[in-house]
N, C-alpha and C positions, 0 to 999 in steps of 0.2 A: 504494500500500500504506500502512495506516495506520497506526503503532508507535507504543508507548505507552511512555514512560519513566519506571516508578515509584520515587522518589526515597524511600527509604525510609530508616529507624535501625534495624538489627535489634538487637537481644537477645541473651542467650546461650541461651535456651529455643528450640530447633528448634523446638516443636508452637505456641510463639507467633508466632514469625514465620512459620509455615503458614497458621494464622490471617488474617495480615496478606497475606498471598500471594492466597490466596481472596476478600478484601475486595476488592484491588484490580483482580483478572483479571475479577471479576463488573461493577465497577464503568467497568474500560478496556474490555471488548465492550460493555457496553450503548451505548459511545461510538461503535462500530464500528469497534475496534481488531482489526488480525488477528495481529498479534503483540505479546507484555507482554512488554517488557525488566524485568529488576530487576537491581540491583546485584551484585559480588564478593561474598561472606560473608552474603549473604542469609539461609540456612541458622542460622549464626551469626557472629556480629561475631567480629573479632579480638581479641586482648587476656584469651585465655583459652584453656586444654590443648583443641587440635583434634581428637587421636585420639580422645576419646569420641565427640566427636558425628559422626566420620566414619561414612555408608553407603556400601554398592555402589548405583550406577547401578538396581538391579532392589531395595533395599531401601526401608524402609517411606515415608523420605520425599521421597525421587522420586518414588516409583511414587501417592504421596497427590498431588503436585505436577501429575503425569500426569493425573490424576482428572477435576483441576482442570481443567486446560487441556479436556481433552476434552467435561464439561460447557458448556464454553462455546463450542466451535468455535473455539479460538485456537491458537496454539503461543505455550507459553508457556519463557522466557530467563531463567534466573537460578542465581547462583554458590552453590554448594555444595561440601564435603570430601569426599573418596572414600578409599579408604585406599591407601597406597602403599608403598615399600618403607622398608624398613629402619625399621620401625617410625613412619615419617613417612606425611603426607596428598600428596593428592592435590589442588591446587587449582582446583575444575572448576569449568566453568559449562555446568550441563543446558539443552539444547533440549529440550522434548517438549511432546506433540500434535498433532491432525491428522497420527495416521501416525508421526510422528517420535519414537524416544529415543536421544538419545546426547549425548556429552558433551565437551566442551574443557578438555586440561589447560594450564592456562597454564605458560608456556614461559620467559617472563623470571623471575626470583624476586627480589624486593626485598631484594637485600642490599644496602642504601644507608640514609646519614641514618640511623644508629646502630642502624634495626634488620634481622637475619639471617633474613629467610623459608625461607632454604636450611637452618636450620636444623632444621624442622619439617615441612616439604613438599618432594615430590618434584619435580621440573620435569615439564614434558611435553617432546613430541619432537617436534608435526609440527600444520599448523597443520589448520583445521577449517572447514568449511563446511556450508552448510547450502541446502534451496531449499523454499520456502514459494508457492505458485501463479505457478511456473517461475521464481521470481527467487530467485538464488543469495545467500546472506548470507555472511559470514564473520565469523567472532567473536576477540576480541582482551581483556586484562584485565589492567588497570591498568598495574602498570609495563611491560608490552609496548607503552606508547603513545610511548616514547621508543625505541621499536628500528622505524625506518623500512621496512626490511626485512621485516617481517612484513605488515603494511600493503601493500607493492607484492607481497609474493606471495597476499595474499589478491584485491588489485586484477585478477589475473588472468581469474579468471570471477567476481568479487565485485563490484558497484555499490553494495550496502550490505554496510557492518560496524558490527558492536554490538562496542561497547567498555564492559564492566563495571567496575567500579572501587570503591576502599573505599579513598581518596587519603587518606596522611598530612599532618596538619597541620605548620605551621610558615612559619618567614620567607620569602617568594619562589613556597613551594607552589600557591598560588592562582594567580598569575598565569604559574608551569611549565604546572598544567591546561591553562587556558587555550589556549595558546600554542600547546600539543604536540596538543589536540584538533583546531586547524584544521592543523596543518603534517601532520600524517595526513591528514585529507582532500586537502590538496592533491598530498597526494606519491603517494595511490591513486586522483585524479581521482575519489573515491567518497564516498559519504555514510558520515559517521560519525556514526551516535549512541550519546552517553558517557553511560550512568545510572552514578550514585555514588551513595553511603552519605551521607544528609543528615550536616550536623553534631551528634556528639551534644549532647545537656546537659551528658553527668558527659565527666570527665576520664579516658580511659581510659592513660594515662599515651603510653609512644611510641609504641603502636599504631597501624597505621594504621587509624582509623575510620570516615573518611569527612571531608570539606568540604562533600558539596554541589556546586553548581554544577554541573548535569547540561545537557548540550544536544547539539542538533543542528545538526551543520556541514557544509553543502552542496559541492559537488563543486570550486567554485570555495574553496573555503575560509571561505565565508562562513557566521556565528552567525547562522541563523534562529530560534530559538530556546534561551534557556538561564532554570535555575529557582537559586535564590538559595540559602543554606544550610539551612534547614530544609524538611521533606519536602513533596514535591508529586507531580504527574504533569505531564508533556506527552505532548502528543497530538501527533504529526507524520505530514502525509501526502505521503510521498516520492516525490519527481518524477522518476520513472529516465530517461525521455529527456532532463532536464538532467546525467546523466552521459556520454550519447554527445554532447552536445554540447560540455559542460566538453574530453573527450579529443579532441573535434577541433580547440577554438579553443586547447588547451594541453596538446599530447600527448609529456607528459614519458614517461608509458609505452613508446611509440612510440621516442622520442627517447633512451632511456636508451642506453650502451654499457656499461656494467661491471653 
């Protein structure tokens, strides 16, 4: 299977970063990609009031994002705001095409490193999968990549998980990415691939905006590929029978007791 990781800077203009959606889903199938990852906050960047540009899953800019993917024969991956309770968001990441709409509310909420996501967004409840020509995904976003626990219950019927992200800057952040992208793979025996929010230009003060550093970490934990801070794509094509091999030469799944 061939996934495409577009490392993108969104905007605060939802119809521009649709735009930017379209450029690259057009440009990832001509590559023979069958699914387009994009980042957390694709939709819109952080760092500015979410309930305006929150829609429902069936409003105008999913169902445009649908459009998309369907044009091209892909299923297309990428984070958007839904609305939630109590006057807070929803912070999703839509699958659709080929068939598929629905969506993943992320579950951990970043109240760390001085800034309160809990203040603004709802949590979710319960984790998400997906199956694109019979191989099951599971999807995971951002700070869910330091909760090992969601990882081994995606691991379940999951050999790939997409990991979206829009990773705050700062001292040691880069090399937490890092670190927490392969210790997820190794702990799900599964391929992770992490698209994140290039780094911006401007300063969007302690928003988490994005770094960059998007890649793909094989079952063993190993960086087959990763993209640097400003935006690009990778293109990966995923080896699934190096996942039944990884759980047989290291089946910590198998092996777990608590």
């Amino acid at each position: 299977m061939r996934i495409a990781l577009c490392q993108i800077s969104s905007t605060t203009d939802p119809r521009e970063n649709l735009a930017t959606v379209r450029t690259h889903v057009a440009a990832a199938a001509e590559q023979g990609a069958r699914v387009v990852h994009f980042p957390e906050a694709t939709q819109c960047r952080f760092g500015v009031p979410l309930a305006p540009v929150a829609e429902p899953l069936d409003g105008p800019w999913a169902t445009e994002v649908r459009s998309i993917a369907d044009a091209h024969d892909v299923v297309v991956v990428a984070g958007m705001f839904t609305p939630g309770s109590e006057g807070r968001v929803a912070n999703t990441t839509l699958v659709t095409g080929a068939g598929l709409h629905l969506g993943y509310d992320k579950i951990h909420l970043f109240d760390a490193f001085g800034f309160r996501e809990s203040d603004t967004v709802t949590p979710g409840e319960k984790p998400v999968t997906f199956e694109v020509d019979g191989t099951t995904l599971g999807l995971a976003t951002c700070y869910d990549v330091r909760f090992p626990e969601l990882f081994r219950a995606l691991a379940a019927t999951a050999p790939v998980i997409l990991l979206g992200a829009s990773w705050g800057a700062g001292p040691g952040k880069a090399d937490q990415w890092d670190l927490l992208v392969r210790a997820r793979a190794l702990d799900a025996t599964s391929w992770v691939l992490a698209c994140g929010q290039a780094d911006p230009a401007a300063d969007h003060g302690s928003a988490p905006t994005g770094i960059g550093r998007s890649a793909v970490a094989d079952p063993f934990g190993t960086v087959r590929a990763r993209l640097g801070g400003e935006p690009g794509v990778l293109l990966s094509d995923v080896d699934l029978p190096l996942v039944e091999q990884a759980r047989a030469t290291l089946p910590v799944l198998a092996n777990r007791r608590l």
